[in-house]
N, C-alpha and C positions, 0 to 999 in steps of 0.2 A: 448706431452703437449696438454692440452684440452683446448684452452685458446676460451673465452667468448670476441665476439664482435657485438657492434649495429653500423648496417648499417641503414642510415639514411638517406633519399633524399626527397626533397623539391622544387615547384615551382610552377607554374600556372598548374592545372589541368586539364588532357586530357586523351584522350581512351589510353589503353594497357600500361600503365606505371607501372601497376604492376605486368604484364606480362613480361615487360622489365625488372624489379627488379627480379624475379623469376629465367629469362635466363640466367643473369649475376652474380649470386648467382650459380646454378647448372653448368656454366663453369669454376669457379673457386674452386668446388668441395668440397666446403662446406657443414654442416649438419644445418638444420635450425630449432632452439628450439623454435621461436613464431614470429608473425609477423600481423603487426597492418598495417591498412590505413585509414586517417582521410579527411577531405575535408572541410576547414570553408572559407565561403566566399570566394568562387573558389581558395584558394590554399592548396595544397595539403601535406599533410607532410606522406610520407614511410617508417617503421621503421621494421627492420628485426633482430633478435638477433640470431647469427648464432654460431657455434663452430666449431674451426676450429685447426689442432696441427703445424698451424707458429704463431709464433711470431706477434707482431702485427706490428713490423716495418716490415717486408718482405710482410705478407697479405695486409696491408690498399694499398702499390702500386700497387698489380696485381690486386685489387678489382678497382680501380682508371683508371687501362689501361683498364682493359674491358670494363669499364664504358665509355670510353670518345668515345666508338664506337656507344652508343645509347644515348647519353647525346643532341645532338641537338635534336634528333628527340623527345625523353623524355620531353623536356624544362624541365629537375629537377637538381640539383645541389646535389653530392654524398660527405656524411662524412661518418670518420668510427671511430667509439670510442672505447676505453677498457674498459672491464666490469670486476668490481670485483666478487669475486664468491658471491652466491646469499645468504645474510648474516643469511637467514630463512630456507637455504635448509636444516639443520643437526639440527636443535629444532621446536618446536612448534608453531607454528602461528597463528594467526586470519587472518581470511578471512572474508571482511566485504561490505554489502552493506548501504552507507549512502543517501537515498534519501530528496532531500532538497528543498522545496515548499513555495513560498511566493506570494504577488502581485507582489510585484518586487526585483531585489536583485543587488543589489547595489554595486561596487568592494571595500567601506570600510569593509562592514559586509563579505565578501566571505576572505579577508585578516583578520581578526580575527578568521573565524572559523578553517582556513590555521594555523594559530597558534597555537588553539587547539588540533587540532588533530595531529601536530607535538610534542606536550608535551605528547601525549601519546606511542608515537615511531611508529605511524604509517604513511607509504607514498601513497601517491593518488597512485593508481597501473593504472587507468582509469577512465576518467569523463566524461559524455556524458548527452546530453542535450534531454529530452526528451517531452518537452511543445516544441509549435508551435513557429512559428519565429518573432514574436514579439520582441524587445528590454528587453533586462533583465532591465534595468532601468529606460524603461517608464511603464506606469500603463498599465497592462495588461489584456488581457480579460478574464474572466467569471472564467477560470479552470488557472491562474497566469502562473505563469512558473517554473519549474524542471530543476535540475540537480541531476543525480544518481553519485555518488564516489565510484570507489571499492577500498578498501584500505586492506592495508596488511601491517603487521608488527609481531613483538614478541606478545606470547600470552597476553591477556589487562584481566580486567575485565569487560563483555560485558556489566553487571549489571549497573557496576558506571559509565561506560562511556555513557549508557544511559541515565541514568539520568543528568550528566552533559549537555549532549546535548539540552535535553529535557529543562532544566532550562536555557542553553544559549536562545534557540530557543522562549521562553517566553518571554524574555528579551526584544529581537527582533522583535518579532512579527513576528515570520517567525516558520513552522513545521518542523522537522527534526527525519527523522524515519530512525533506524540502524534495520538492520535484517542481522545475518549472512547468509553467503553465502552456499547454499544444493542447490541438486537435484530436493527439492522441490519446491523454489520460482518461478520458471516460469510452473507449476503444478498444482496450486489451482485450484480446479473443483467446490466446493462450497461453497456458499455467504451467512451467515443466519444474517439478520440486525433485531435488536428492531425495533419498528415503533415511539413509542411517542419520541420528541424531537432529533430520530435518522433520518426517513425517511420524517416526519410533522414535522414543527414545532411548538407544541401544544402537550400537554398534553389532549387527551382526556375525560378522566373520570374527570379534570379540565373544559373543555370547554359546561360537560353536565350539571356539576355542575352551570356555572355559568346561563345557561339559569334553574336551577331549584331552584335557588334563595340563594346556600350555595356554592356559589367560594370560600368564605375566606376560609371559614372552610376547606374543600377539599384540597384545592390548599396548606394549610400550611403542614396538613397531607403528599399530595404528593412530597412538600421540604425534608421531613427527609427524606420520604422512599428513595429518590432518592440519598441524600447524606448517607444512610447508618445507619443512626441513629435509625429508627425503624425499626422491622421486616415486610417483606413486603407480607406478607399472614395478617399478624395482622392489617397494614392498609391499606388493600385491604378490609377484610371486615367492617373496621371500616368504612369506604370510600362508598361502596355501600351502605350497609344501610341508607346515608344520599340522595340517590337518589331513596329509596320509593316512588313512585308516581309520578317520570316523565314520560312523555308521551312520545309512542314511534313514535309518528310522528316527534319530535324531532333530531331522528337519521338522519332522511336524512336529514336538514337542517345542523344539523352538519360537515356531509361529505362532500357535498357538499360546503362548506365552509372552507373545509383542505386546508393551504398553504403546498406546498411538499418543503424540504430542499433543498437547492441550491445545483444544480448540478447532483440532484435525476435522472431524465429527459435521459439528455447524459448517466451517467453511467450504466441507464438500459438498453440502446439501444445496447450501446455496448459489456455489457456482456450476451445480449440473442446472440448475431449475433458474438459473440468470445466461446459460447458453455458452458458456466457456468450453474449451476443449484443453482437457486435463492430461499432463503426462508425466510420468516417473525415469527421471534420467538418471542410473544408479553403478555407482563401483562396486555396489553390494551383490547379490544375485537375485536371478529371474524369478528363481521358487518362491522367495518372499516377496516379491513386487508384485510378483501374480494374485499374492494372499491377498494382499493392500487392496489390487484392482479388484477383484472378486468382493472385496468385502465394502470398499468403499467406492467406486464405480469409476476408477480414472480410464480414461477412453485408450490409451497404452502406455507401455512399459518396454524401459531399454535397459537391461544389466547386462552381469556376467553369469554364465555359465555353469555351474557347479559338476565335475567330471565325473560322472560316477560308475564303478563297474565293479560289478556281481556284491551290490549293496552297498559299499563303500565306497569312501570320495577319495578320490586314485592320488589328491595331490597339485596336478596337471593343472595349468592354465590353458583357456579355450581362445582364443584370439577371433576378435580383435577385444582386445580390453578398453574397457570403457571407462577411460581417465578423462584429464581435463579437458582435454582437443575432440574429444570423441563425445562429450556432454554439448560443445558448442557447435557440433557438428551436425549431430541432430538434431539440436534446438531448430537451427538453420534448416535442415531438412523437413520437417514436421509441418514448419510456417510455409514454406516453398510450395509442401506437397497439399496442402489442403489453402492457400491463395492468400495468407495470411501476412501481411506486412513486418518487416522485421519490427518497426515502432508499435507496434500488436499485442510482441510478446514479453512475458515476465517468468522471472527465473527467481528459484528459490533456494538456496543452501545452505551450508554451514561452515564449510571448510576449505582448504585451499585446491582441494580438486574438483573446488565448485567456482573458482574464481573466472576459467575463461567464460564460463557456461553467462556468470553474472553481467561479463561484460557484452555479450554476445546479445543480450534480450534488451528489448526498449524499458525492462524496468529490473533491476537486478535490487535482489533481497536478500540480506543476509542476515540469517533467521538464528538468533540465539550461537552467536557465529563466536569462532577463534577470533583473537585479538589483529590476528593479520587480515582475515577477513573483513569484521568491521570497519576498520581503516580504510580498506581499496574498494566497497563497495560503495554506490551510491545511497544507500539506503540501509539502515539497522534497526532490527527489531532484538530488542534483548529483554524486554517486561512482562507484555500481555502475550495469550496463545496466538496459532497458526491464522483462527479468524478476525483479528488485526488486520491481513491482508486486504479484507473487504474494505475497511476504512480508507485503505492509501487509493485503491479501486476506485474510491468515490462514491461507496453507496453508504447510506443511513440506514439508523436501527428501523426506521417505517417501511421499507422497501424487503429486509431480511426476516427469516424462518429464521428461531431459534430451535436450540438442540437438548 
């Protein structure tokens, strides 16, 4: 008989008590299929799922005597449960990571999402908190607070169940990003973010516009292209043309004047000093991508152009323009050229000339995104800043440098 039992102990937290769980497991000669140890708030919970061929009335006593011989020393208190066989071992499953990101998260809203994700037959398998120790229900600081959920159940559709999520998470005002479960999620080697309203918040060929006296105009242009509606080679040069004659003393006031998006800051420090290779895939131009790179350390940068001759910008588009196929193109290229696996890399944007770029990388993110963005990407972040990233990454507040 193979029969499935969790041993379970519990109590104020101290040295070698899972070394004691371990001893008293191996003398009563048991095989040990998983085992977990937690610690919140100094108390400690040990949970062992062992297989063993007695019964569970003859094992749980000799598990009990062994026990009571380390149980002072311990301070933990030993249960032993019966497990039914593991109802997903003979079919298909999903295997799923839920990371869940708000300013703060409340135990009404975590009891509704509990409910959801019971309606689709899947159980929390583990949940771990990976923001800093701040109060989930007071207002928290700068990067909120996380919880990742791995969940497991019968096969789902990963599709609908995103999107449901995704439209809870709206609702709430809170982010919620499912990725299943690979080899590759704690792997991602490279970073390629848009810059306009991804890593600035600003619209650049907006902001030149409005010192050269045609915001409106520009700015409505750069509304569609962003939501999808025009093609964006078409008004990219409809767009420069209208800055014939500004001056290029201009640019550096402008740069100089970039707000960086919340959270830009942290997230860079941390993934030059976690070993990622960073890069700027932009419709915007090189001059301010370079600013970005120079100031915050991305290893390169892919824009446009800006034409300039005898101090002014002439107008001219420089080709090859760097739209949607030419974002995905070097994403491709970048990963290629330095040995990188497509499942490697994550992509970051906002808009719909970010959309092949999103689907092209093994993690596409779409950052404070258009409504048609949202929708087609795998993943939306619309709440917390840029170092949210880290969270879907897989690392904890123990692991990260703040800023």
């Amino acid at each position: 008989m193979n029969q499935r039992l969790l041993v379970r102990a519990t109590g104020q937290v101290r040295p070698h008590q899972l070394a004691m769980l371990n001893q008293v497991l191996s003398e009563c000669g048991v095989q040990l299929l998983d085992i977990d140890q937690r610690v919140t708030l100094g108390q400690a919970v040990l949970e062992a799922l062992i297989l063993c061929d007695e019964k569970v009335s003859t094992m749980a006593p000799r598990l009990h005597a062994a026990w009571q011989a380390v149980e002072q020393e311990t301070g933990l208190v030993l249960s032993v449960h019966e497990i039914e066989q593991n109802p997903h071992e003979h079919g298909q499953a999903s295997d799923l990571v839920m990371t869940l990101m708000a300013p703060h998260l409340p135990v009404e809203l975590l009891a509704q999402l509990d409910r959801r994700i019971s309606e689709w037959g899947l159980v929390v398998e583990r949940m771990q908190r990976l923001s800093g120790p701040s109060s989930l229900i007071e207002p928290a600081p700068a990067e909120g607070v996380c919880l990742e959920y791995h969940l497991r159940g019968e096969a789902v559709d990963v599709d609908a169940l995103r999107q449901g999520l995704l439209t809870f998470g709206a609702e709430q005002g809170i982010d919620i990003a499912l990725q299943e479960e690979s080899l590759w999620r704690h792997q991602r080697r490279l970073i390629c973010f848009d810059m306009d309203s991804t890593l600035i918040k600003a619209e650049v060929i907006d902001e030149l516009a409005r010192r050269h006296g045609v915001f409106e105009a520009v700015a409505a242009i750069t509304e569609r292209a962003m939501r999808g509606e025009i093609d964006f080679q078409q008004s990219f040069r409809e767009r420069m043309s209208m800055l014939e004659g500004l001056s290029e003393s201009v640019l550096e006031e402008v740069a100089e004047g970039l707000e960086l998006m919340d959270g830009l800051e942290r997230l860079m420090v941390n993934l030059r000093r976690l070993g990622y290779r960073t890069a700027i895939l932009s419709g915007g131009f090189t001059y301010f991508a370079r600013y970005l790179q120079k100031r915050l350390g991305f290893d390169e940068v892919h824009a446009n152009e800006l034409v300039i001759e005898a101090g002014v910008v002439t107008g001219e588009v420089q080709l090859p323009i760097v739209d949607a196929e030419r974002k995905a193109v070097l994403l491709r290229e970048i990963a290629e050229r330095h040995g990188i696996a497509p499942e490697q890399t994550v992509a970051v944007g906002d808009g719909a000339n970010d959309l092949k770029m999103l689907a092209a990388a093994g993690l596409g993110i779409a950052f404070h995104a258009k409504p048609l963005v949202r929708e087609k990407a795998r993943i939306s972040l619309s709440i917390l800043g840029l170092d949210a990233i880290l969270y879907l990454l897989g690392h904890d507040e123990r692991t990260l440098y703040s800023q």
